[in-house]
VMD Tcl script that draws the C-alpha trace (Angstrom):
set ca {
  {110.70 133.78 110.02}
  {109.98 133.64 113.48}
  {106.61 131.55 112.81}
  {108.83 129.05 110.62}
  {111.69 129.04 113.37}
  {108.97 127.73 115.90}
  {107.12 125.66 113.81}
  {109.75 123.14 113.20}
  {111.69 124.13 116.89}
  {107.71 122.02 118.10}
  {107.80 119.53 115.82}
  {111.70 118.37 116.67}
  {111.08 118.59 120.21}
  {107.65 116.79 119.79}
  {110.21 114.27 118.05}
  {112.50 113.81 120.76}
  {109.82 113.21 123.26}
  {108.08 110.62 121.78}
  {111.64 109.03 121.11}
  {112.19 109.53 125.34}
  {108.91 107.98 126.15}
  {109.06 105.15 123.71}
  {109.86 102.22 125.91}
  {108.76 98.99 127.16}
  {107.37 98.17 130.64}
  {108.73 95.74 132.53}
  {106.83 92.28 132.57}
  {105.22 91.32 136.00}
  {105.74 87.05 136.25}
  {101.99 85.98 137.86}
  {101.69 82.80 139.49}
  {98.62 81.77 138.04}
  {96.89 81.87 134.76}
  {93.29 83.27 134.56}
  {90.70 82.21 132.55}
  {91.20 83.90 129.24}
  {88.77 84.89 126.57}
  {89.28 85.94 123.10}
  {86.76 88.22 121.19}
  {86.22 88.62 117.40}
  {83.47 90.09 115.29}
  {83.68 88.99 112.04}
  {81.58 90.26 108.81}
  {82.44 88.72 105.48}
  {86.18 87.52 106.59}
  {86.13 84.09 104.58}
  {89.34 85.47 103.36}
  {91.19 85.94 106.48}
  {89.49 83.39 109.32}
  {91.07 80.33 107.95}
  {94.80 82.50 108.93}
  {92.91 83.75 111.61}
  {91.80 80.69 113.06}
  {95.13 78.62 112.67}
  {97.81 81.52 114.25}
  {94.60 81.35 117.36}
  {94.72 77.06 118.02}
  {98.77 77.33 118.15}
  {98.33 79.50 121.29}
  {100.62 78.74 124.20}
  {98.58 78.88 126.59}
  {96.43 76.33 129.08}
  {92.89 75.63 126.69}
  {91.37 74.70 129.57}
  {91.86 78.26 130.94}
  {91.06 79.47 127.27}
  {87.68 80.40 125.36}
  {87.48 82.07 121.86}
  {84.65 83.65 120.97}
  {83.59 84.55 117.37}
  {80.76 86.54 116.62}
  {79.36 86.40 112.98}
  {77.71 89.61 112.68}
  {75.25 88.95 109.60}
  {77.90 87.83 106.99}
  {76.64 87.02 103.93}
  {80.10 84.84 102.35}
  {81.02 81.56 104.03}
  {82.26 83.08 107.38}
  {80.04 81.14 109.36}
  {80.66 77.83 107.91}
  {84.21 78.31 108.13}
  {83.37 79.31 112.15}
  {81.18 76.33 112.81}
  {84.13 74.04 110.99}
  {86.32 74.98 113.73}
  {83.83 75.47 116.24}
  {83.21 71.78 115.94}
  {86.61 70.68 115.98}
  {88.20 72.85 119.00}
  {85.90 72.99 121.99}
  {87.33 75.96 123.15}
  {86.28 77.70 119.86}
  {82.68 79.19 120.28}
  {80.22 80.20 117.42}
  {77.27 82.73 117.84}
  {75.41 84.20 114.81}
  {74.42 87.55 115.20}
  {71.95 89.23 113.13}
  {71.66 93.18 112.74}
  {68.14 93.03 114.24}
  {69.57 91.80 117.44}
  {72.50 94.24 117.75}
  {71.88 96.93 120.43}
  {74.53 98.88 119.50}
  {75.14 99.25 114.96}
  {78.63 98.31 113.64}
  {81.44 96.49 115.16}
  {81.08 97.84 118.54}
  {77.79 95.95 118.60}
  {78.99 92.41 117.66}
  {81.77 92.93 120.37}
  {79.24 94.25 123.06}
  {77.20 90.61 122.31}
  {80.57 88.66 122.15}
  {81.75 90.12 125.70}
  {78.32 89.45 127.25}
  {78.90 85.87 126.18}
  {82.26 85.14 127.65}
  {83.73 83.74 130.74}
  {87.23 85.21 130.97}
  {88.70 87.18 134.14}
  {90.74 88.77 131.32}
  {89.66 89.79 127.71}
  {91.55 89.86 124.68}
  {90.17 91.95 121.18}
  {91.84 91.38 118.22}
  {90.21 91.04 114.13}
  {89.36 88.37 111.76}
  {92.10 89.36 109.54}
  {94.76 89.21 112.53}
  {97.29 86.64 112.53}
  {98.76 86.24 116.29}
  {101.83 84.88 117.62}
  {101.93 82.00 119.83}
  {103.23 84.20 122.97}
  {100.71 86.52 122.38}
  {98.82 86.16 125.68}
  {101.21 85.33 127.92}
  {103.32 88.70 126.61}
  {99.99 90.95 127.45}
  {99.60 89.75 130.26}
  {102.50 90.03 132.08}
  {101.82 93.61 131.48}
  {99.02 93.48 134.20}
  {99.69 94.16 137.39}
  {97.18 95.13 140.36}
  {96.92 99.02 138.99}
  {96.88 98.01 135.33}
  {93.07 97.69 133.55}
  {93.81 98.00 130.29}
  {97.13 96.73 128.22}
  {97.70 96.64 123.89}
  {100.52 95.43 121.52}
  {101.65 96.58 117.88}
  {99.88 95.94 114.93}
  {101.75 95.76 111.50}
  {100.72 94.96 108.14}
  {103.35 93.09 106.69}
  {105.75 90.22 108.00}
  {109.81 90.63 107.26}
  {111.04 90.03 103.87}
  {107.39 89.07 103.13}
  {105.60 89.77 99.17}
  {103.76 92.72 100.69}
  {103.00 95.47 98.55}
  {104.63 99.00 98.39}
  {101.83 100.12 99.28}
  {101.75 98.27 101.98}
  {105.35 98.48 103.01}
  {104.28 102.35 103.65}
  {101.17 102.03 105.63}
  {102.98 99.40 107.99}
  {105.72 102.64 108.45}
  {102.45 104.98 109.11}
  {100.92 101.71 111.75}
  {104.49 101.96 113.69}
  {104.65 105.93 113.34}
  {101.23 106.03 114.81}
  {101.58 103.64 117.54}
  {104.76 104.55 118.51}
  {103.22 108.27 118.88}
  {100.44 106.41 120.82}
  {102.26 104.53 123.14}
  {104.78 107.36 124.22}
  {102.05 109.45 125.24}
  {100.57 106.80 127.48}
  {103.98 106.53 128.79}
  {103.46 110.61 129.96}
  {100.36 109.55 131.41}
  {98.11 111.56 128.56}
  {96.69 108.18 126.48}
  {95.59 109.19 122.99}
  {94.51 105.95 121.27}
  {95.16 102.34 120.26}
  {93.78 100.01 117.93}
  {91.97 97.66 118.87}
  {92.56 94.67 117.12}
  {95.75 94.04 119.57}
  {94.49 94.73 123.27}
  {93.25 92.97 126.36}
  {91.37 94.20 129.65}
  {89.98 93.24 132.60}
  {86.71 91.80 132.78}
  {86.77 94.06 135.81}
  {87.78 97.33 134.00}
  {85.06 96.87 130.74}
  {82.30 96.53 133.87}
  {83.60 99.32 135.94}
  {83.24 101.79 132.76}
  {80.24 99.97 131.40}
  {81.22 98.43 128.45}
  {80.45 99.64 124.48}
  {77.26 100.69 126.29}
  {78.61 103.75 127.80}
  {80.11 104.72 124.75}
  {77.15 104.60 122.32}
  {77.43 104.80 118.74}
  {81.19 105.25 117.48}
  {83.16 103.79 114.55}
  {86.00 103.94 116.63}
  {84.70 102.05 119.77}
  {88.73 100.81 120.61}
  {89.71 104.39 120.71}
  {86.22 105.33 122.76}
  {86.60 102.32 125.27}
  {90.37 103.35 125.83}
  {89.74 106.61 126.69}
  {86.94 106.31 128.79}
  {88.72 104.03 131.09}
  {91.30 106.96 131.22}
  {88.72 109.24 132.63}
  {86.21 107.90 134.29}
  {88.34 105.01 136.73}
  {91.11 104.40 137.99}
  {92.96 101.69 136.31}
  {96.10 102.59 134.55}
  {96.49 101.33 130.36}
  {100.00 100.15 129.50}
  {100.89 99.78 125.83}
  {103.98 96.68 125.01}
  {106.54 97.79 121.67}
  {107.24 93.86 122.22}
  {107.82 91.27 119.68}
  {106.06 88.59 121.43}
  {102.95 90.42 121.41}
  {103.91 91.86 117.77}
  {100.63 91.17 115.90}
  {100.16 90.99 111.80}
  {97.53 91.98 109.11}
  {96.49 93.10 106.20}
  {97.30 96.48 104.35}
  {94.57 97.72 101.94}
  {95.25 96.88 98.71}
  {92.78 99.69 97.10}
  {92.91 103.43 97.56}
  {89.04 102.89 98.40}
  {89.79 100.56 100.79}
  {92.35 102.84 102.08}
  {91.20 105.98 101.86}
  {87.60 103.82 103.84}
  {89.73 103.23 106.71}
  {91.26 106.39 107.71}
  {87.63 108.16 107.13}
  {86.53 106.11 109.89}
  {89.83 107.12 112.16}
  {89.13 110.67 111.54}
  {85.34 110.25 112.79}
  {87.17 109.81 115.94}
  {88.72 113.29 115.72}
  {85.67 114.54 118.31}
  {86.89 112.63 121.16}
  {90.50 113.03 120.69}
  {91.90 114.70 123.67}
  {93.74 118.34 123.58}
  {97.21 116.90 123.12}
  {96.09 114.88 120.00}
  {94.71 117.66 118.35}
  {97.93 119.98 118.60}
  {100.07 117.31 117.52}
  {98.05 116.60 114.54}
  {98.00 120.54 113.76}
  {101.78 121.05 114.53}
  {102.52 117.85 112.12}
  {100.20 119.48 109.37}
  {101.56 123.04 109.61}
  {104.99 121.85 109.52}
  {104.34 119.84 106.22}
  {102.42 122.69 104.63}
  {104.38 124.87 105.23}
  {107.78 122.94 104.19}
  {105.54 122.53 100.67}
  {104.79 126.35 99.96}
  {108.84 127.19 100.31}
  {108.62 125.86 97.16}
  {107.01 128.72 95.67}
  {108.62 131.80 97.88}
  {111.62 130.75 99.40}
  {115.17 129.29 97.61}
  {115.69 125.63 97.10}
  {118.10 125.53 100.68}
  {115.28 126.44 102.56}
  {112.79 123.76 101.53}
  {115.66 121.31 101.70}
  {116.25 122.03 105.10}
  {112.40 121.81 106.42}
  {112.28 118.05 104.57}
  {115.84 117.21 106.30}
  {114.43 118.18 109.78}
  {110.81 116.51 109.32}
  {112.50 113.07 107.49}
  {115.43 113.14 110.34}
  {112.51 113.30 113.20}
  {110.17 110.61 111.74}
  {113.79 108.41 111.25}
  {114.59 108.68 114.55}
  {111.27 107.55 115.73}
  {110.79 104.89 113.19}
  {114.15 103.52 113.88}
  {113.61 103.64 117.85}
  {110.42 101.65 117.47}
  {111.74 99.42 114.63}
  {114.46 98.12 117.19}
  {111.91 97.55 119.68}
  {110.03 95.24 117.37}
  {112.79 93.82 115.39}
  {111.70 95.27 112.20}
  {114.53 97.30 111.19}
  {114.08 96.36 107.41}
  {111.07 98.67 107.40}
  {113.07 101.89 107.78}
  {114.49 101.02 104.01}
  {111.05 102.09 102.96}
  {111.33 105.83 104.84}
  {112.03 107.91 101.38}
  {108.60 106.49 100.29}
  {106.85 107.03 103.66}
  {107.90 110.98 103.83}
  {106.69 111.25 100.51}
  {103.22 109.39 101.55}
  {102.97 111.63 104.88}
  {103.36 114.62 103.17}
  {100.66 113.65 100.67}
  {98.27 111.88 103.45}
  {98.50 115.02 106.19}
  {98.18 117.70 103.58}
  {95.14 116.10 101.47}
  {93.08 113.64 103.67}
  {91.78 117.05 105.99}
  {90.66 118.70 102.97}
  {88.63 115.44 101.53}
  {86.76 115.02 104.37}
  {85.64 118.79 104.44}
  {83.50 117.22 101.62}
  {82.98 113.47 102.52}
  {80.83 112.23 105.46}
  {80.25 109.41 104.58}
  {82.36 106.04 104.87}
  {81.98 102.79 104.17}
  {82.52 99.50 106.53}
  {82.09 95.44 105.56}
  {79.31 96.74 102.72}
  {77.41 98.71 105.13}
  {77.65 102.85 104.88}
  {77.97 105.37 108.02}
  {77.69 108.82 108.11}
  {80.39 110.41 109.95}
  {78.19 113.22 111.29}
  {76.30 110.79 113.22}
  {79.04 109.48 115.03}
  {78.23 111.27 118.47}
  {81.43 110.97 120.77}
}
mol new
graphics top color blue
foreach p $ca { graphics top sphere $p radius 0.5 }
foreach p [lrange $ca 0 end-1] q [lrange $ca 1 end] { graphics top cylinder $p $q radius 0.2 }
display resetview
């Protein structure tokens, strides 16, 4: 009992502090705006670009002080015609074809590496081919900088408000805003876990003072590498926005492949995860397992009670960061998300006792290999 009684004692108070730390920084106003530029690497996005591309030109923001570069790395749809389209009519748009015997560095991280070493910008800005962005978006990052600041992100979801989204996809924008909100709270104690990187700018100054995707080799999760890096090895600060202006939107998968893909490639990250990751992730498992086997030795109150606590703690954090981004409509979906956690925590460590391998944009990595 005393095992149970601190169990879910750690994962309320793990609760409360993420609630505490979740909170906004206040914007620095800049007198001038730098020379911003825009990175993507795209790989078979003919989908997405044409979104992609349209949310990018409506930009408020000077395009004389503003370069976007897209990186085609090898597609084999019409990604690159639908580059050079724009390319041709939006000077600030540029186009470079990549192919995989010219990467340095395999997968993403590669195309971004070539993309960076390309642009111009005082300031850089990552974000994906299936990203739509809203028109604020780089003025709300970067009033985040100030003189200490290398390193700033904003909030991904996958769906829009009252949008024809998916279930599915209702639930894994809950799990985006669980995550990040875990994410940015930390960062807010000083102890940065990770970010995605499909929402984030830096410094030109920061990405050379921690040498770029070169220092951190071969990773499928070069946002989370990058980030972490520039934690420990300099001495600019990361500040993460829960700000509607920066609120970015895309995709959810739409296939349990597709989704099941994904997170195999977040969990190759699991190496370079600092201490504090790793006991949150065991606290939040051993409190779900263990709220699952009072089925079969304790009476129904008990394992009542344990879902109660666990639903009531991920409420309070999904409504705290749903007010933040003015998506309050998601929390009608948190029923379905506890249900999805429970399955998701419990199952996905056991699958990839047995899986190393994941796929990415038709092209297969072994997880083993990934050596950060």
């Amino acid at each position: 009992m005393t095992i149970i009684v601190l169990i879910y004692s750690l994962y309320l108070i793990l609760g409360l502090l993420v609630i505490i730390g979740l909170r906004n920084p206040g914007p620095v106003v800049h007198s001038s705006e730098p020379f911003v530029s825009i990175v993507i690497a795209a790989r078979n996005e003919e989908k997405n670009l044409p979104n992609c591309l349209s949310s990018l030109i409506q930009l408020n923001y000077p395009k004389d002080k503003l370069e976007i570069i897209l990186v085609d790395d090898n597609s084999s749809d019409s990604t690159a015609r639908i580059i050079s389209l724009y390319a041709k009519s939006y000077p600030y748009i540029k186009y470079y074809q990549l192919l995989s015997d010219n990467k340095s560095t395999p997968g993403k991280a590669g195309a971004l590496k070539y993309g960076i070493s390309q642009c111009k910008g005082d300031y850089i800005f990552l974000t994906d081919a299936d990203c739509r962005v809203p028109s604020t978006w780089i003025n709300s990052l970067l009033s985040l900088f100030t003189d200490s600041v290398g390193m700033v992100g904003g909030v991904t979801l996958l769906d829009k408000t009252h949008d024809s989204s998916p279930l599915f996809g209702k639930i894994q924008s809950c799990d985006w805003m669980f995550l990040l909100s875990v994410a940015a709270s930390a960062n807010n104690f000083a102890l940065p876990l990770s970010w995605f990187g499909n929402n984030m700018a830096f410094r030109r100054q920061t990405y050379d003072d921690v040498g770029g995707f070169e220092k951190i080799g071969n990773s499928l999760v070069e946002d989370i590498a990058f980030l972490l890096e520039i934690h420990k090895s300099s001495r600019w600060k990361i500040k993460f926005s829960f700000c509607q202006n920066s609120l970015l939107h895309s995709s959810p998968a739409l296939t349990l492949t597709e989704y099941y893909n994904q997170r195999k490639r977040w969990a190759s990250g699991i190496g370079i995860v600092r201490p504090l990751g790793i006991f949150l992730l065991t606290v939040s498992l051993l409190a779900h397992v263990l709220t699952l086997s009072t089925l079969f030795w304790a009476n129904s109150f008990v394992t009542l009670s344990g879902f109660i606590l666990l639903a009531s703690t991920d409420f309070a954090i999904l409504y705290r960061a749903s007010r933040l981004l003015g998506r309050t409509d998601l929390l009608y979906y948190i029923v379905f998300f506890e249900i999805y956690y429970f399955i998701y925590i419990i199952l996905l460590p056991v699958l990839l006792v047995f899986d190393r391998k994941t796929n990415w944009k038709d092209r297969q990595y072994s997880l083993n290999k990934d050596k950060n």
